[in-house]
N, C-alpha and C positions, 0 to 999 in steps of 0.2 A: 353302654352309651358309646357311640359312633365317636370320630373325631371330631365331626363337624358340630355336633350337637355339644360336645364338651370345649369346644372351642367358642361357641355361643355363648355358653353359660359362664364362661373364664370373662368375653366380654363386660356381660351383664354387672357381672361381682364387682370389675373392675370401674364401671360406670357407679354404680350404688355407692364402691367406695369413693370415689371422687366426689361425687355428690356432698357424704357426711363431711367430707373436707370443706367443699367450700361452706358450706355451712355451718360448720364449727368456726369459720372463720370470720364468716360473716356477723357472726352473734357475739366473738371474743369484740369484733370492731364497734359493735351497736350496743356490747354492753357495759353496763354502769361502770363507774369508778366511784367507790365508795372515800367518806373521808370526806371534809370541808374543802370547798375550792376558794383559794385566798382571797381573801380580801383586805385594801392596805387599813390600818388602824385609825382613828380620827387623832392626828394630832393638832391643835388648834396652833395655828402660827400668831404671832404678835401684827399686829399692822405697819408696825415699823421699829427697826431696832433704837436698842437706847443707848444713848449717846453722856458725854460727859454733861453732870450735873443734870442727870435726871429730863434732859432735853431728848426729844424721839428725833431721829436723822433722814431727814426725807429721802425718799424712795420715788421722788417722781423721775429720776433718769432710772428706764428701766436697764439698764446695763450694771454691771459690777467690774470693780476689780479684781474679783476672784475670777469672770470668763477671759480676761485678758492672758498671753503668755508670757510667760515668766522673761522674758528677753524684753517684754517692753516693760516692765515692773524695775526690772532691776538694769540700769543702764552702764555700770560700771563695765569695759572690754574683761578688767582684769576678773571681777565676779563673774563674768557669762562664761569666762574658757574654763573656771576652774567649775561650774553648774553643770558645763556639758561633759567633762571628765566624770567626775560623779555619776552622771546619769548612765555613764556607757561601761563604768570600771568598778561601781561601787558594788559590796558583795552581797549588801542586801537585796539590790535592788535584781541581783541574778538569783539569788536566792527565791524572790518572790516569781521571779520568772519560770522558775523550774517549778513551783508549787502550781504555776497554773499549769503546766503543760502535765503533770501529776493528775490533777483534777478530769483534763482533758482524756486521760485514757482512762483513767477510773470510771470516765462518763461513757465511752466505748465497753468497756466492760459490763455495766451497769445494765447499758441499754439493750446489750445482745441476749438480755435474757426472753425478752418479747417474741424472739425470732425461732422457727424450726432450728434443731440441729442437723446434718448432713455427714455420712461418714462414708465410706470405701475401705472393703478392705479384703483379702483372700489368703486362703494356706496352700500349701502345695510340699508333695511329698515326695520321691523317684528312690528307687535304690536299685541295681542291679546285682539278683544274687546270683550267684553259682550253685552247682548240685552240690558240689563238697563241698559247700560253707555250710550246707545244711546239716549234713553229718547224719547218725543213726536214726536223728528225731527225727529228719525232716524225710526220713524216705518213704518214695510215693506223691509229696508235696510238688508241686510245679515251680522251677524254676525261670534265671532272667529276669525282662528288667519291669517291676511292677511302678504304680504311679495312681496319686490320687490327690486329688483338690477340690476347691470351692474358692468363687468370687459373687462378693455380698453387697449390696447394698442398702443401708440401713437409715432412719429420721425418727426425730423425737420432738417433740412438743409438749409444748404446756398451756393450754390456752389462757389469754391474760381477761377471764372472765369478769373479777373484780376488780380488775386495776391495779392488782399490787406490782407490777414490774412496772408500770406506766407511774404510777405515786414513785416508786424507789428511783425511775429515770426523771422525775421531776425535783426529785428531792437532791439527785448528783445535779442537775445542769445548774439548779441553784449556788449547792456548793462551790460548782465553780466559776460562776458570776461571783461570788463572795471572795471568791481568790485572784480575779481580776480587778475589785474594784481593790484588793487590798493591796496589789501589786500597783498600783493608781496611790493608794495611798501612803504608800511608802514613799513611789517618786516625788510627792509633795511632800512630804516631811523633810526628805533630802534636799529639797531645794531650801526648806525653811532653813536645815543644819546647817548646809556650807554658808548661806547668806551672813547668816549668824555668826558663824565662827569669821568670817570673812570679815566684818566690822567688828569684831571682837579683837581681831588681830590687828586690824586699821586704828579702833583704840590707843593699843597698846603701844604701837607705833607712834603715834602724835603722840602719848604722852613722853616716851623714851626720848623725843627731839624736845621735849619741852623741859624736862628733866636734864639734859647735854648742855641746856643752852643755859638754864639756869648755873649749873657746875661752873660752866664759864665764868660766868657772871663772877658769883660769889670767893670764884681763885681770883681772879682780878680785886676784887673786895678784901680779901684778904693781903695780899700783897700789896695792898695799897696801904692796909689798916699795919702791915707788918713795919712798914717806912714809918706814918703817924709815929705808932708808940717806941719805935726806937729813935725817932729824932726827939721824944721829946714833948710832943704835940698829945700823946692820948696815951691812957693808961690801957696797962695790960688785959687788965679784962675785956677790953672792946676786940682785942687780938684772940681772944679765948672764944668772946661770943663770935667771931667771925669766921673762926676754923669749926664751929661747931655747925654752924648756918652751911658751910661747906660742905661738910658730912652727913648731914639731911640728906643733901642733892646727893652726894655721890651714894651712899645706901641708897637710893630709891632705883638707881640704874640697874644692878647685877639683880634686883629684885622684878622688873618691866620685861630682861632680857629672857631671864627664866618664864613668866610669864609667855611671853611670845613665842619662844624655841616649843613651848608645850601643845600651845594654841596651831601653831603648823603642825606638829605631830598629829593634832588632832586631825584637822583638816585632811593632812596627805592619806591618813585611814578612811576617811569618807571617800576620798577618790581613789582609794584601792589600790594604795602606793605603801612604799616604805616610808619610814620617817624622812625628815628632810625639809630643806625652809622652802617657802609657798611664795608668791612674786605680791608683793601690794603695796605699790607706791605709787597708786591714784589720790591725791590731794582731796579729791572731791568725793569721796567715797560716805561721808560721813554729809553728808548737806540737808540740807533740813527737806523733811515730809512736804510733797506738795498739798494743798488744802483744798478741801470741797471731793476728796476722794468717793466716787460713785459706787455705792454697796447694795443698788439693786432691791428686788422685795425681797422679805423674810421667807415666803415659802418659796422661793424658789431656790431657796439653801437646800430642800431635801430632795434636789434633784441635779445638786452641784457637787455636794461634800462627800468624797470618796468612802471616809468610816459612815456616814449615815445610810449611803447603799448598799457597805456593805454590811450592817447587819440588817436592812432590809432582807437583802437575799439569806442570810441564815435564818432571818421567821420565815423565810416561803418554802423554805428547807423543812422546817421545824414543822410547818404544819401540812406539807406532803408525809410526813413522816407518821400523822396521824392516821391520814387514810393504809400507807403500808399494814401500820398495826390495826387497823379495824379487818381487813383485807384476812387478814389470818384465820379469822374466827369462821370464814365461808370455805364451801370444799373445795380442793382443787383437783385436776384433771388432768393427768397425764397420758399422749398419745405415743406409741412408740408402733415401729409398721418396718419390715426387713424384708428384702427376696433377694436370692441370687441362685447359681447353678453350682454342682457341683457332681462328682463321679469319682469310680474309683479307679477309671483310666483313666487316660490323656485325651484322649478324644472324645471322651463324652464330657469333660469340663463344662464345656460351652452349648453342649445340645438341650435345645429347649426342652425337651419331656424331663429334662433332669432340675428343672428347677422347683423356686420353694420359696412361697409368699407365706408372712404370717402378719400378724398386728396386734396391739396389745392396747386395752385399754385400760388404768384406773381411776377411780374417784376416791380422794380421801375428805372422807369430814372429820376434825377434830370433835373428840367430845371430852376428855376430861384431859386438863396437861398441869394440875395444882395451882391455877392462878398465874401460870406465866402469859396467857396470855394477855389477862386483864391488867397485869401489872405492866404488861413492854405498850398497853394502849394507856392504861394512868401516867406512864413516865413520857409519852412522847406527848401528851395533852400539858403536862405539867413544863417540859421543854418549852413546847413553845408559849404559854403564858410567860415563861422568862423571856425569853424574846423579844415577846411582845413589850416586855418593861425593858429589856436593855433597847430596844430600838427607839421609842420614847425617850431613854434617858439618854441616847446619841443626842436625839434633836435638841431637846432642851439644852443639853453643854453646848451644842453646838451652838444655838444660841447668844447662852454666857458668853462664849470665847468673842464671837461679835462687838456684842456690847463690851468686852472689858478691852478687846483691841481699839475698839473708838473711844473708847476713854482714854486711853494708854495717849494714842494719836493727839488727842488736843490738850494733854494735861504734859505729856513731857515736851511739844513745843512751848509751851507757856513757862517749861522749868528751863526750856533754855534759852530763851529770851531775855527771863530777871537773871539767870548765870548768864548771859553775854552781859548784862549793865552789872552787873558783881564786876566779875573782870575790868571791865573797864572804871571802875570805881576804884578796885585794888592799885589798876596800876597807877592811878593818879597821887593815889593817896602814896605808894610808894615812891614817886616821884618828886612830891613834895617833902618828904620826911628825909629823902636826900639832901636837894635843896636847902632845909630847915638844917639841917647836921654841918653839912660845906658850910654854912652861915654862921655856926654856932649857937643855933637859936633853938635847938636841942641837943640829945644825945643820941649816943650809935644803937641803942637799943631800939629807938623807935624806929629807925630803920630795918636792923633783923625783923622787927616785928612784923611789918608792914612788908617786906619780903616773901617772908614766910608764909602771910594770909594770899600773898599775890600767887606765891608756887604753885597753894593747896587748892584755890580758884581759880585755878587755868586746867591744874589735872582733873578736877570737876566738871568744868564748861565742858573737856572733850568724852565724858563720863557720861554727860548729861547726852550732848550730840550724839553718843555712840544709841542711848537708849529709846529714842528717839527714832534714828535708824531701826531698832528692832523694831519699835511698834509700826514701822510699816508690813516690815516681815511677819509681824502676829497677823496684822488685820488682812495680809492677803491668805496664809493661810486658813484664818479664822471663815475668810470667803471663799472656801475651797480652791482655791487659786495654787498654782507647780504642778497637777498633774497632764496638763493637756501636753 
């Protein structure tokens, strides 16, 4: 065969093989992807959530408080700068951040299996001998400077026939839609924490000035009752019960302080600090729930609330993972295809007669592997029916948490209403029992008493106020509300 005739047919070969290329490729793109394509679960939403005493809360504003941002929810200056700290310093919340960014290359890894591989690569050899390095053996052998190499260029493929790298890239992007909404839903949780610990600490605060001011009170009380029974005027016991009424108040302080000192340790962990006291001396921190709070439809919570999407995205996961494992049971195809040139001089390296095309093709079909395969397709079927019921059982809590934050909302404004007329009842009646005492028209007892009941209803009303405040904080969480 002539050169020109061989140079023809090197064409041809190379045409036929480009052909089955695009062709095998054509048919990886056109063909099936075995495995169920998702579909979302029926779950039947309520028409309107429930509300305290079995009342449904209308839904005709279609807006909610959970699409609102957390900056107009919570008005306090002093709650927003310690919210935004949290958000930017807390360690969960970089923690969740690096799980997606984790997800994200796992998902580049994932995905490059669909794609040819590409390699480069060549050897190269030189030595320069001399006659006497040769010695006895090598005489007659040709000396100087010898040299040989080869540069190759090599691709491998796997065509994605059935789907299974397309299922396995569907099953990681899932994944990590599941690590974003959970990175969402940690920021909301975090906002619920500090809010919480924030009025928890605001608590403890009103009650510790309520507890000081009482002290006062009752050392004046005392020193007053100290003058009575040594002039004369009152027996010793009212001296006894008056230093006791004293020490009520004072035990309750080093007990409010501890309290507090714990509650900022808490806090300054959520914003990713050392221990250390937290600034809250907004007066208004604790002010009653506004009323007629807008909660939106019921289904449109499964397309608000951070944990209900994401274990959505772990059943879309769950049941790409079916098709992987079905995917196994069909043959696969492996293409692999090399040339390059090489010589055993230096100058023939690169001269085309010295090159060297090959390609490889196999087909594997499983046929016996003792039930692993039918057991990784039962276990990924089995997978996602759990799914399917934890996803189900998101929404439904989700749900619950609704309705028991709107209860929560209009049953502890109602507790602090009758504890605002308690208080105000206590201090009257301790007023009069004063009065009554100064006049002689009873005794000092009925005073301590009537003291005592005033204390314990005033550290209650801000007990009652503080819980109150939370249930704003449940029911915007409860609305998927913190992570925007």
């Amino acid at each position: 065969m002539n050169a020109g005739s061989l140079k023809q047919t090197q064409q041809s070969v190379a045409i036929a093989l480009g052909l089955i290329l695009v062709g095998l490729l054509l048919l990886m793109l056109n063909g099936c992807t075995v495995g169920p394509n998702y579909h979302r679960p029926p779950v039947p939403a309520p028409p309107a959530f429930r509300g305290a005493d079995n009342a449904a809360v209308s839904s005709a504003n279609q807006g909610s408080l959970g699409d609102q941002d957390w900056v107009k929810v919570f008005n306090e200056p002093e709650l927003q700068a310690l919210i935004r700290t949290a958000l930017t310093n807390n360690y969960d919340v970089r923690i969740a951040a690096q799980h997606v960014l984790e997800a994200q290359a796992q998902l580049r890894v994932t995905r490059a299996q669909q794609f040819p591989t590409l390699s480069v690569g060549g050897t190269g050899i030189g030595a320069d001998i001399g006659s006497g390095a040769l010695g006895s053996v090598g005489k007659g052998l040709p000396s100087g400077a010898v040299a040989a190499g080869d540069f190759d260029l090599s691709a491998a493929w796997t065509p994605d026939f059935w789907g299974l790298y397309r299922r396995q890239t569907e099953a990681q992007r899932a994944t990590l839609l599941s690590q974003v909404w959970a990175q969402r839903a940690v920021r909301m949780t975090l906002v619920q924490q500090v809010a919480t610990g924030y009025f928890q600490l605001r608590e403890y605060e009103e009650q510790l000035d309520i507890a000081k001011e009482t002290l006062r009170n009752r050392q004046e009380s005392v020193q007053l009752t100290h003058k009575l029974v040594y002039g004369g005027s009152n027996p010793l016991s009212d001296l006894r019960q008056a230093e006791e009424n004293e020490y009520t108040a004072s035990a309750q302080i080093p007990q409010l302080e501890e309290q507090i000192q714990q509650e900022e340790n808490a806090l300054r962990l959520l914003l990713g600090e050392n221990p250390g006291p937290v600034a809250d001396t907004d007066p208004n921190a604790l002010a009653p729930v506004p009323q007629n709070l807008p909660v939106g439809l019921p289904s449109r919570l499964l397309e608000r609330r951070p944990d209900i999407l994401e274990a959505e995205e772990q059943l879309i996961a769950a049941n790409a993972n079916i098709g992987v494992a079905r995917a196994q049971f069909f043959p696969q195809l492996s293409i692999s295809a090399s040339g390059g040139v090489g010589g055993s001089e230096l100058g023939q390296i690169f001269d085309p007669s010295s090159r060297l095309i090959y390609g490889i093709g196999s087909l594997t079909q499983p046929i016996f592997e003792g039930g692993k395969l039918r057991g990784q397709l039962q276990l990924s079927e089995a997978t996602k029916e759990e799914m399917v019921l934890n996803y189900q059982k998101t929404i439904t809590t989700a749900f619950e948490d609704v309705s028991n934050a709107l209860i929560a909302v209009n049953k502890q404004r109602a507790a602090r209403e009758q504890q605002e007329k308690l208080v105000a009842a206590a201090q009257d009646a301790a007023r009069l029992a004063q009065m009554r005492f100064q006049g002689g028209a009873t005794s000092y007892l009925e005073v301590l008493t009537t003291d005592q009941t005033l204390f314990s209803d005033q550290l209650n009303l801000v007990s009652t106020g503080e819980a109150e405040a939370q249930s704003l904080v449940q029911l915007y969480g409860a609305l998927g509300g913190g992570w925007q």
